[in-house]
C-alpha positions as CSV (number, residue, x, y, z in Angstrom):
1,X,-14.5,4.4,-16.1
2,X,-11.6,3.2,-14.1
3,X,-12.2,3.2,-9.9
4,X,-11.1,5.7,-7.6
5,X,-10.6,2.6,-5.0
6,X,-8.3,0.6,-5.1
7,X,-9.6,-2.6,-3.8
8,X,-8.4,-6.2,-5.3
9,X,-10.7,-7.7,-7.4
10,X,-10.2,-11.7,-8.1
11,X,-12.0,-12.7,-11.0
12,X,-12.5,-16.5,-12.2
13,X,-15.3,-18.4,-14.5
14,X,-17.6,-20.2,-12.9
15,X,-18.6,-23.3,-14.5
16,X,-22.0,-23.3,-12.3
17,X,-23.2,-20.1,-13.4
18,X,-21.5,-20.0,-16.9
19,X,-20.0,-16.4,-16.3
20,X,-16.9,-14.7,-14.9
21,X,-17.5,-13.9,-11.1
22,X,-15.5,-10.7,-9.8
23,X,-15.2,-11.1,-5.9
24,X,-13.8,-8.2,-3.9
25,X,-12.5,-10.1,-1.1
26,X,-12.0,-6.7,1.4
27,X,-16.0,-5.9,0.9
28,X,-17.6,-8.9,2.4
29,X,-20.7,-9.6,0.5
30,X,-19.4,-7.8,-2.1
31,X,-19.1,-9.6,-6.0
32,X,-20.7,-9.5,-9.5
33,X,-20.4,-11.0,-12.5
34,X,-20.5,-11.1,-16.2
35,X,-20.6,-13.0,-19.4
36,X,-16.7,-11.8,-20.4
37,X,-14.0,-11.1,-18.3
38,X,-14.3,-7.1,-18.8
39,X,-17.7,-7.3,-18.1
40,X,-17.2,-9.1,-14.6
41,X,-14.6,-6.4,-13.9
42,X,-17.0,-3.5,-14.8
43,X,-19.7,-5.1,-12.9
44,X,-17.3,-5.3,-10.1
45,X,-16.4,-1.5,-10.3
46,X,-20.4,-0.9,-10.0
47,X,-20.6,-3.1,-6.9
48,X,-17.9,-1.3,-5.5
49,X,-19.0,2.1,-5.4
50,X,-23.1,0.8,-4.7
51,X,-21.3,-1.6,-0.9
52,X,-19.2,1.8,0.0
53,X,-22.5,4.0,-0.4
54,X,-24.6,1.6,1.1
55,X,-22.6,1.3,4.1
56,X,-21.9,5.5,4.9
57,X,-25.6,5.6,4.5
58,X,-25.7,2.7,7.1
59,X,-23.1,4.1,9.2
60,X,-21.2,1.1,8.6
61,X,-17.5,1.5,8.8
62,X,-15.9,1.2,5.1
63,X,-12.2,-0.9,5.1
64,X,-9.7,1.0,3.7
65,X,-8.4,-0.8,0.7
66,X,-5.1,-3.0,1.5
67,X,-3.6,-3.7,-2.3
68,X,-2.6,-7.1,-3.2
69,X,-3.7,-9.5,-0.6
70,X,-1.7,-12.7,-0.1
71,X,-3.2,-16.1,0.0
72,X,-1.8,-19.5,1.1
């Protein structure tokens, strides 16, 4: 199932924790991982949709997704 949001997901293995981590860098707090790289990135998608209904039950404002961010 492919996300309706379109926020950027960076994924990378994590020698620590022996798994792919998926971080969603607009979403503060929000990441998840998995043992393969699809995995992470399903995990992710999960993640996703549980921060955004967390935070409109909260109140909590919810970013609107940016696209590609840009890093130095």
């Amino acid at each position: 199932m492919t996300s309706s949001w379109k926020y950027e997901i960076i994924i990378y293995w994590s020698d620590e924790g022996e798994a792919y981590v998926a971080e969603v860098p607009e979403l503060p707090g929000c990441a998840a991982d998995g043992e393969t790289y699809a995995q992470a990135l399903a995990n992710a998608e999960v993640v996703i949709r549980e921060w955004i209904a967390t935070a409109r039950e909260l109140g909590r404002p919810i970013p609107e997704p940016k696209g590609r961010l840009l890093y130095a």
